[in-house]
C-alpha positions as CSV (number, residue, x, y, z in Angstrom):
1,X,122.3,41.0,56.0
2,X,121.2,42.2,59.3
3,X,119.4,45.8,59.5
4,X,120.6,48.3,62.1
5,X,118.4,51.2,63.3
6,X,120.6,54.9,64.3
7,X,120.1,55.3,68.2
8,X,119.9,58.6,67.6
9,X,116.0,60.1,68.4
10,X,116.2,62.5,65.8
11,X,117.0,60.3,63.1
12,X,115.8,56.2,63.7
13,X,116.9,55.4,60.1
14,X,116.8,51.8,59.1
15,X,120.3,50.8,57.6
16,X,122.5,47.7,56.4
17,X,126.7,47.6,56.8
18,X,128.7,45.8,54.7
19,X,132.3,45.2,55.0
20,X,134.5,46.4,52.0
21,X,138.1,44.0,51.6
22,X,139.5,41.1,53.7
23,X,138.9,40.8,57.4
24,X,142.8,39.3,57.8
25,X,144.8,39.2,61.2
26,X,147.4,42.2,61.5
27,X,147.1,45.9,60.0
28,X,143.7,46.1,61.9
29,X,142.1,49.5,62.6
30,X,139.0,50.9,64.3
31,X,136.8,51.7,61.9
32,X,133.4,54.0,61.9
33,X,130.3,52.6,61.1
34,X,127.7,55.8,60.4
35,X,124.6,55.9,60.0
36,X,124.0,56.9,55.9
37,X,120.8,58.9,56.9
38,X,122.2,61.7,59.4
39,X,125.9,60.6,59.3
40,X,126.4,60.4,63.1
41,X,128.9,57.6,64.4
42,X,126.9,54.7,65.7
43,X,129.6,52.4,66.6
44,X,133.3,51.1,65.1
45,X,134.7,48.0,64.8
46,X,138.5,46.5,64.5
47,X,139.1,45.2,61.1
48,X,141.3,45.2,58.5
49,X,138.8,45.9,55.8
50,X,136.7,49.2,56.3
51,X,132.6,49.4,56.4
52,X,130.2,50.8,54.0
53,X,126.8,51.7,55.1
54,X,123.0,51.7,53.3
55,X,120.0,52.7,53.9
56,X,118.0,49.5,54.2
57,X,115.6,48.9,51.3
58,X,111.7,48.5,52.1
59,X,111.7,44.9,52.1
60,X,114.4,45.0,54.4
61,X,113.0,47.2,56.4
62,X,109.2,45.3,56.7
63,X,111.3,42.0,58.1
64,X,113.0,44.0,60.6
65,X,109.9,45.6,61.7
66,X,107.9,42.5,61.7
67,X,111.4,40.9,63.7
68,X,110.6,43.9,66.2
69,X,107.2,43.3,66.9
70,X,107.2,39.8,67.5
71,X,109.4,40.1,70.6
């Protein structure tokens, strides 16, 4: 599961998305994806399912920092 990071500068909370029912052809909508620590709209994304976001966990969150400084 990949960890996402707000773009706001007031927030930078760490956060996973998952996606809730089956990604099928046809019926597809633009769905939010918001961040679960301030709520803003970071992106959206066509599907047919919709997307349920988390705030990452601390181990998450120490591989994605480590991902970060390494580049």
């Amino acid at each position: 599961m990949n960890v996402e990071q707000c773009p706001r500068d007031e927030c930078r909370g760490l956060f996973t998305v998952s996606l809730i029912g089956v990604d099928a052809p046809g019926g597809r909508e633009s769905e939010p994806i918001d961040c679960p620590h301030c709520g803003v709209e970071v992106r959206s994304e066509r599907t047919a399912g919709v997307f349920k976001t988390h705030t990452a966990t601390a181990e998450q969150a120490a591989v994605w920092l480590k991902s970060q400084n390494s580049t």
